[in-house]
N, C-alpha and C positions, 0 to 999 in steps of 0.2 A: 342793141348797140346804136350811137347818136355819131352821128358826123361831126367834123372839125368845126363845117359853119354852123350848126348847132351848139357847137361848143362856147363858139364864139358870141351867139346871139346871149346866149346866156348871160357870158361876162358881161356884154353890157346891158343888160336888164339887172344887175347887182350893182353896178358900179354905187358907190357911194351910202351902198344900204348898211346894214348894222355888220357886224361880222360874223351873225350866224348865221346870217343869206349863204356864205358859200356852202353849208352843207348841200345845196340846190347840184351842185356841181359831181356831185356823187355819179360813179358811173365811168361806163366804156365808152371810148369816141376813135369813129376808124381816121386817121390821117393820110392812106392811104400803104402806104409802103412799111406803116406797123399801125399797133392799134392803144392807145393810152389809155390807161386806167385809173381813175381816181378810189381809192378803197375808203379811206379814212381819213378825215379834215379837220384840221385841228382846232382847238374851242377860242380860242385868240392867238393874237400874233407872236403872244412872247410865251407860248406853249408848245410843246414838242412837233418839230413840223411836220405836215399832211404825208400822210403814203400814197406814195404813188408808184408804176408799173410800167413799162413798155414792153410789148410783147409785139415781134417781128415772125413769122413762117419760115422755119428755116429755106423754102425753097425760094421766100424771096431774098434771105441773105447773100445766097447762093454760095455757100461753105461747099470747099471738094470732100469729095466721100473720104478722104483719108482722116479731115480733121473730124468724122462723126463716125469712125471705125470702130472702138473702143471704148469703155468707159475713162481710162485712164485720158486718151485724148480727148475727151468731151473735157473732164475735167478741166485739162492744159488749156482749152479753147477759149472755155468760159471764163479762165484765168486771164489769159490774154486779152478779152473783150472787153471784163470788169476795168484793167490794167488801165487801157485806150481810154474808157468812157468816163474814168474817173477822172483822165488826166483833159479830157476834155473838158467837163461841166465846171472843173476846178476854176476854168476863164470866165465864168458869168454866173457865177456865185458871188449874189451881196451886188450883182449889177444893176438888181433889180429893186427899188426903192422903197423904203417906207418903216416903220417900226416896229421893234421887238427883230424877229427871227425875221422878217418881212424881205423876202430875195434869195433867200438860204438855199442852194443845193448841194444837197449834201447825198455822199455815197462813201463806203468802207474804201481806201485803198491799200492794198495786198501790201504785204512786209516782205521776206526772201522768201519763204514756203509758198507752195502749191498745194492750195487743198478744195474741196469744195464750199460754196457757200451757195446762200439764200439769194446774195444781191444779184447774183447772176447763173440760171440756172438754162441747164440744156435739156429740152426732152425729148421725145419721140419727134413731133412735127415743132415746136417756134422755139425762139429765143426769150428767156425772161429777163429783164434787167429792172430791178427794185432800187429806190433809190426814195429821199425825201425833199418835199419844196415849203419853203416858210410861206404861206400864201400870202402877200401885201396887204398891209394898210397902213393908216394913216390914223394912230391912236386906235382905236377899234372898229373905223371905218372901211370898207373896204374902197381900195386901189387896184380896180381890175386892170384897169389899166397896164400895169406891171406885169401883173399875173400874164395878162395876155402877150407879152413881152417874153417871158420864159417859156411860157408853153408854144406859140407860134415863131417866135424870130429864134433863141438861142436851140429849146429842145432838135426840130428838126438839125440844123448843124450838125448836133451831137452826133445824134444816132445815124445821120449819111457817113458821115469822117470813122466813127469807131465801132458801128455793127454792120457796116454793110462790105462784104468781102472784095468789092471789087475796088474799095478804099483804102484797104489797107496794107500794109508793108507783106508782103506775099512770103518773102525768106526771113524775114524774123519768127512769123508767124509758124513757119515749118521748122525752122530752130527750137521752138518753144517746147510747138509737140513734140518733135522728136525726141530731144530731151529730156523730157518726161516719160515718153515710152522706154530709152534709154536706160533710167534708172530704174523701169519698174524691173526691166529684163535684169538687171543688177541682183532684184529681189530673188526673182526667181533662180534665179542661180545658186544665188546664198546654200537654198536648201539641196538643190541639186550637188553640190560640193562640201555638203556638210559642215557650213561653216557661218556664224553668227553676226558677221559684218566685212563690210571692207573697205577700206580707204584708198583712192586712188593716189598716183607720183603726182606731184606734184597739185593738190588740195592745198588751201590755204585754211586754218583752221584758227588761229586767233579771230580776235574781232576787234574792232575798232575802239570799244570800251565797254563798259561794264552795262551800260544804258542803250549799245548799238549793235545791230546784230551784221551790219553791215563789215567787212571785212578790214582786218588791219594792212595798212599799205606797210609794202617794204618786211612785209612778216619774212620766215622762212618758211619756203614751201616743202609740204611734205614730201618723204621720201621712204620708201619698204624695205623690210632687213631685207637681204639675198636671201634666207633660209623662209622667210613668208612669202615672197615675192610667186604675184600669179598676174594670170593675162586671160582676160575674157573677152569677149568678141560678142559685141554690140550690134543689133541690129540696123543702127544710124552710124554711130560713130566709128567702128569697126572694133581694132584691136584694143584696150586699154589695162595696162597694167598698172598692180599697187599693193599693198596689205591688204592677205585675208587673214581672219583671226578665225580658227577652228573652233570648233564648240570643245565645249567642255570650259575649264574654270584658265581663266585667262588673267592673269595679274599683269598692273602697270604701277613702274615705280620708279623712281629717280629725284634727283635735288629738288628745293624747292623750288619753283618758277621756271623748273626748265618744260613744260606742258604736258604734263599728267593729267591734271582736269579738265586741262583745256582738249585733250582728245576725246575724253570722257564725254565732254560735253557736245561734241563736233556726232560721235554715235549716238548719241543722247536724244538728238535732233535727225537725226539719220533714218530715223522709221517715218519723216516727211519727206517729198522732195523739196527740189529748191531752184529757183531761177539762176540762168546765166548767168556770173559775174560772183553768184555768192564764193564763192570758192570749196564750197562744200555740195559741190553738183554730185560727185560721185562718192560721197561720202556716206556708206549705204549701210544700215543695222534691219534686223530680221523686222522685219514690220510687227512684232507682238511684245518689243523689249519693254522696258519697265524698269525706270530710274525708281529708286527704294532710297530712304530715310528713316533717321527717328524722330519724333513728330509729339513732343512732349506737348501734353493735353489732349492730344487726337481723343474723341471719342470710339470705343469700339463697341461691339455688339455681337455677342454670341458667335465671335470666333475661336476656332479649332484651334489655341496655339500649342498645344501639348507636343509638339515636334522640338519646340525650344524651351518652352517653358513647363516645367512642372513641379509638384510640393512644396507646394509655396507655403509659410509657415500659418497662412490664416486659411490652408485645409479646401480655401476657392479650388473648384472646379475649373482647370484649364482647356477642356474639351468644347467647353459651350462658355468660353470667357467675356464679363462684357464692363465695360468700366466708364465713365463720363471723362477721367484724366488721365489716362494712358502714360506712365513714363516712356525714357526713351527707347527703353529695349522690349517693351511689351507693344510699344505700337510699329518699332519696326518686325516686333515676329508678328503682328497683325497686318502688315505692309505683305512680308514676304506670303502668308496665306492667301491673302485676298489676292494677291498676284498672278498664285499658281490657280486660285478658282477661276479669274476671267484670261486664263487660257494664255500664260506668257510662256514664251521659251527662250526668254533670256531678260539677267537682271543684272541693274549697272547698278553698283554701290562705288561709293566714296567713302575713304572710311574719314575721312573731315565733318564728316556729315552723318554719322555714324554712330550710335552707341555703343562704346568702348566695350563696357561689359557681356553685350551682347556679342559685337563682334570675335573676341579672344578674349581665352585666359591664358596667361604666360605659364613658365612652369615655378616657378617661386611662388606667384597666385595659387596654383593649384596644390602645394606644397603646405601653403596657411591656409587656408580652406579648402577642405576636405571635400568631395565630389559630393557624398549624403548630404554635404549644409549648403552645396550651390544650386538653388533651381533652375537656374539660367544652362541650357546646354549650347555651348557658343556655334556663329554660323560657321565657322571655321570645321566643326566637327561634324555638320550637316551641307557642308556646300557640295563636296563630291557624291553623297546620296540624292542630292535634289538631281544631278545630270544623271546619276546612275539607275535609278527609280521612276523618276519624273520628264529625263530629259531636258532638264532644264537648264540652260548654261550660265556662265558668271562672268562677265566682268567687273575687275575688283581695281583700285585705285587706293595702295598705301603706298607709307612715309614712315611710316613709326616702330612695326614690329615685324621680325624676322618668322614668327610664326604662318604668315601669311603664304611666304616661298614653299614650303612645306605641302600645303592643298592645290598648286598650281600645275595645270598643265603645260603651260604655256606661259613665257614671261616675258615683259615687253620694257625695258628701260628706256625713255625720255632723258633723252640728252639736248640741251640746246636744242628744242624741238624736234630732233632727228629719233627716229623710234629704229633702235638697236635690238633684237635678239639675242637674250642670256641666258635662255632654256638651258642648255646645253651648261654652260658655264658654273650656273649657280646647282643644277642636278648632281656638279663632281663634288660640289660644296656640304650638302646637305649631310651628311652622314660624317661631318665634323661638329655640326652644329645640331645635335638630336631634341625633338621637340618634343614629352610625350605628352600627347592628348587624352584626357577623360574619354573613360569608355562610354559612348553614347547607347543609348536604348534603341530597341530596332526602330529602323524607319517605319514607320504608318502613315500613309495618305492621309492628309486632313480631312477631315468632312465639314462639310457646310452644313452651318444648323440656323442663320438669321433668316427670318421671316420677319417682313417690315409690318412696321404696325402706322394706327394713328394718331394725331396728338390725342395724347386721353381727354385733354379740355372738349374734345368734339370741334368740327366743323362750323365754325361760325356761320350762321342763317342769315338771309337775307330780310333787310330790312324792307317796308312799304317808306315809299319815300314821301309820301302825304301826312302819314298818321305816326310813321315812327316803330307800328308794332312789327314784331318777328314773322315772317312767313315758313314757319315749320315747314311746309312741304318741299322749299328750294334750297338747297346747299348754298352757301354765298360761294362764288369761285375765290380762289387762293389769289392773294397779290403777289407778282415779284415784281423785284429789284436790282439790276445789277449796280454791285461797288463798284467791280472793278475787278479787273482781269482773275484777280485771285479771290474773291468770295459774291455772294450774291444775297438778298433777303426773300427767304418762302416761308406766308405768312409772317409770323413773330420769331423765327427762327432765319439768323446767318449761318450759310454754309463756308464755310473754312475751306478752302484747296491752295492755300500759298506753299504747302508742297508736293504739291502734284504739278513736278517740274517741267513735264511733257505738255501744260497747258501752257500756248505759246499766244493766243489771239482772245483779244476780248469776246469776239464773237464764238468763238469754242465756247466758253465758258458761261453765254445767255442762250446757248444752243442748250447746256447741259440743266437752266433754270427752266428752260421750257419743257423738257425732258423731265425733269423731276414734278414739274407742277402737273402734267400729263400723268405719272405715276403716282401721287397721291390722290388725284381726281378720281382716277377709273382702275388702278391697277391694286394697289394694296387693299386685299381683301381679308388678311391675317390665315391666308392660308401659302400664298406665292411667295419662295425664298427669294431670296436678291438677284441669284443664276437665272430663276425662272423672269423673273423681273425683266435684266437684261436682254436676254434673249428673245425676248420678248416687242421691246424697245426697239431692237437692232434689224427683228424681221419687217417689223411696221415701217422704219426709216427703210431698208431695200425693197420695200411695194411700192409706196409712195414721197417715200421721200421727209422731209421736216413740215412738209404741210400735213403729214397722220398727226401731229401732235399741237395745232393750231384751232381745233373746237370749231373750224368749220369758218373760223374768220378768215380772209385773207392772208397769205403770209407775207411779211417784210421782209427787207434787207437787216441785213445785221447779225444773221446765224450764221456760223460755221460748223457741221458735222463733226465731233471728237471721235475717237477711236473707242472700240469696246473698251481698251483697260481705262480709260477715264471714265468712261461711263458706270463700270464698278466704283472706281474710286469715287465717285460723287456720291452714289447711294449709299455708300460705306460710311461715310460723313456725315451722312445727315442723320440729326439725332432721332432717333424714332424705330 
């Protein structure tokens, strides 16, 4: 490790040299009260900017032992720290002169969730904060000058004002965590009390628009029937009551636009936490839910759909089913499979969103087609087996058909946003209105049969960059790509997740290309199923973290941790 004046004598023995002199700059340098990292430096000014690191000792931060009790408050901390630092660098970003990217500081800044990332991570002893700088020049020359303007005048600022705890707001900073620890107790309860979510009195659950996650002003705030209405007792906050919804099969229904999806969506999001002010602080779902659709085209791959579908008239094998175009009801009964593989105990459908044939047949339907000529066994007929069997609960969200009341434990009517109790009501109803349902086949546990393979074209080899020929003996490493929140490029192949609705952050999603490109590399050996796969994955991330899956480079800003069920859903996806 090199010193600050070292750092600096540097800058000016470059100034004005070509601008691949700054690779010179590679390297650690102590500042004194943290320590700077330069890892990787970009090839010109208007190329993706330099990585860079500040790493601080926690015992010089000097954080109280409460905010480094737990992981959940490490979390909350580092949430809060990223939060300050972002909002800081935001001021001398672009202040710093010259062309292309030349001044740029750039860092992720957090939406309403709390979750972990890359750009700010906590460990045993320092503080990490990743973050990137466009290093200056002037056409391809270099302008140390600048550089040394962000690294000596603004960088320090930053890191006194929003990583050092004796700077910063002391009761926000215990509001944050608490809060977080708050809702985690929320979770734990859930299972304690048998019950799948809860919504607190008074939650705000609209949003501002369709594009905002930020909350609708002037909404209505939520309110619990008297016959759901529970009160739990918070470690921070004390007493709080609201909606608990019970396991088993839980139906929401009511006019259009009176907010049915819009709750749907509020639990939806609820296996995250959330900062102050969202309105959905105590809006809390079993941390393993799984929003489910039909997902016409999805590729599938040697899944067990034989619980919904079978005899199909082209004599396919539904036990090991695998298809490149999935209709809508074959990829939601490969939705609902893969779900109960990566270990959910609760599933949120919409039936908007839904494949009709899959989800119900009426009785006039069943009436004109006879149960031998429908393969399709609907979920309607398998949802009380998946909790009875499986354990697995349901929340369900119709509009359309009365078949639905029928499978429901629990029913929840949306009025004018207020969520009314009609168990009772519509239960005295039911045997006016008889539904009868196709007799289904016994239940059977799915079994898992995919084992990943690889592209059959083979691994592309690396080339000698002198002569052009193939070097058989080295794999070329995989390129990716992120588009964009919902797909990514590995290799020649885009990954599709635009409904893998639970992906809320770009960075979840270059978390999950990193993750895959790790798993093709070193993991698919054509004998590890996808279970094995994951698990795999998930123990590597709890040793070490998302730098096991970085080949030993440095890791950047810009990752977010996903949940095991996206972590299935990604490999599910991916053709191969």
């Amino acid at each position: 490790m090199q010193s600050s004046a070292q750092l600096k004598e540097l800058l000016h023995s470059i100034n004005r040299k070509s601008y691949p002199a700054y690779k010179s700059l590679r390297g650690s340098y102590n500042f004194g009260k943290y320590t700077l990292c330069i890892e990787h430096i970009q090839g010109d000014p208007f190329a993706a900017p330099s990585q860079t690191s500040i790493h601080v000792l926690l015992k010089d931060a000097g954080f109280p032992d409460y905010t480094l009790a737990s992981g959940t408050a490490r979390t909350a901390l580092a949430d809060f720290l990223l939060r300050g630092f972002s909002s800081e660098i935001a001021h001398y970003s672009f202040q710093a002169k010259g062309s292309g990217k030349s001044g740029l500081i750039e860092i992720t800044r957090p939406g309403q969730e709390v979750f972990s990332r890359s750009d700010c991570e906590i460990t045993d002893k320092e503080l990490i904060v990743r973050f990137f700088i466009g290093f200056p020049a002037n056409g391809r020359t270099i302008n140390s000058r600048e550089l040394e303007k962000i690294l000596f005048d603004f960088m320090p600022q930053c890191v006194e004002k929003s990583l050092m705890y004796k700077n910063l707001n002391p009761d926000k900073l215990r509001k944050h965590i608490f809060l977080a620890e708050d809702q985690q107790a929320i979770r734990c309860e859930l299972s304690a009390r048998e019950l799948t979510a809860f919504v607190a009195d008074g939650a705000v659950l609209p949003r501002e628009s369709g594009i905002s996650q930020r909350p609708m002003k002037n909404a209505v705030a939520f309110s619990s029937p008297d016959t759901m209405h529970i009160t739990l007792s918070l470690p921070h906050a004390g007493n709080i009551s609201g909606m608990g919804i019970p396991r088993g099969i839980t139906l929401i229904v009511g006019g259009g636009y009176h907010g049915k999806s819009t709750l749907l969506s509020a639990l939806e999001l609820g296996v995250y936490n959330h900062i102050a002010g969202d309105g959905r602080e105590y809006v809390i779902s079993d941390e393993t839910a799984l929003k489910l659709r039909s997902e016409d085209g999805r590729f599938v791959k040697d899944v067990d759909i034989s619980l919904f579908i079978n005899d199909l008239p082209s004599r396919k094998d539904t036990h090991a089913f695998s298809t490149e175009d999935a209709s809508g009801s074959t990829s939601q009964a490969a939705g609902i499979v893969e779900g109960i593989e990566a270990g959910s105990r609760l599933f949120l459908i919409d039936e908007d969103t839904s494949a009709t044939n899959f989800m119900v047949r009426d009785a006039f339907m069943q009436r004109v087609i006879q149960s031998d000529k429908e393969p399709i066994t609907p979920f309607t007929a398998r949802a009380g087996e998946l909790y009875d069997n499986a354990g697995i609960s349901t929340i369900l969200v119709a509009g359309s058909s009365g078949a639905f009341f029928h499978i429901a434990d629990t029913i929840i009517q949306m009025d004018n946003y207020n969520a009314v109790d009609i168990t009772s009501k519509i239960k005295a109803l039911l045997n006016e209105y008889p539904v009868p349902f196709d007799a289904a086949s016994p239940y059977t546990a799915p079994k898992s049969h995919r084992i990943m393979s690889k592209d059959p074209q083979g691994t592309p080899k690396r080339r000698d960059y002198r002569t052009g020929a193939v070097r058989n003996d080295e794999p070329e490493q995989l390129k990716v790509k992120l588009l964009s929140k919902d797909s990514f490029l590995i290799g020649r192949q885009t990954v599709d997740l635009r409904y893998v609705e639970q992906l809320i952050d770009s960075e979840q999603t270059a978390a999950l290309s990193m993750l895959l490109k790790y798993t093709v590399e070193h993991l698919i050996d054509g004998k590890r199923t996808v279970s094995m796969v994951a698990d795999t994955l998930y123990k590597m991330y709890s040793e070490k973290g998302l730098q096991a899956f970085s080949d030993g480079r440095a890791l950047s800003g810009g990752y977010a941790m996903p949940r095991i069920q996206e972590i299935y859903s990604c490999l599910n996806r991916y053709r191969r």
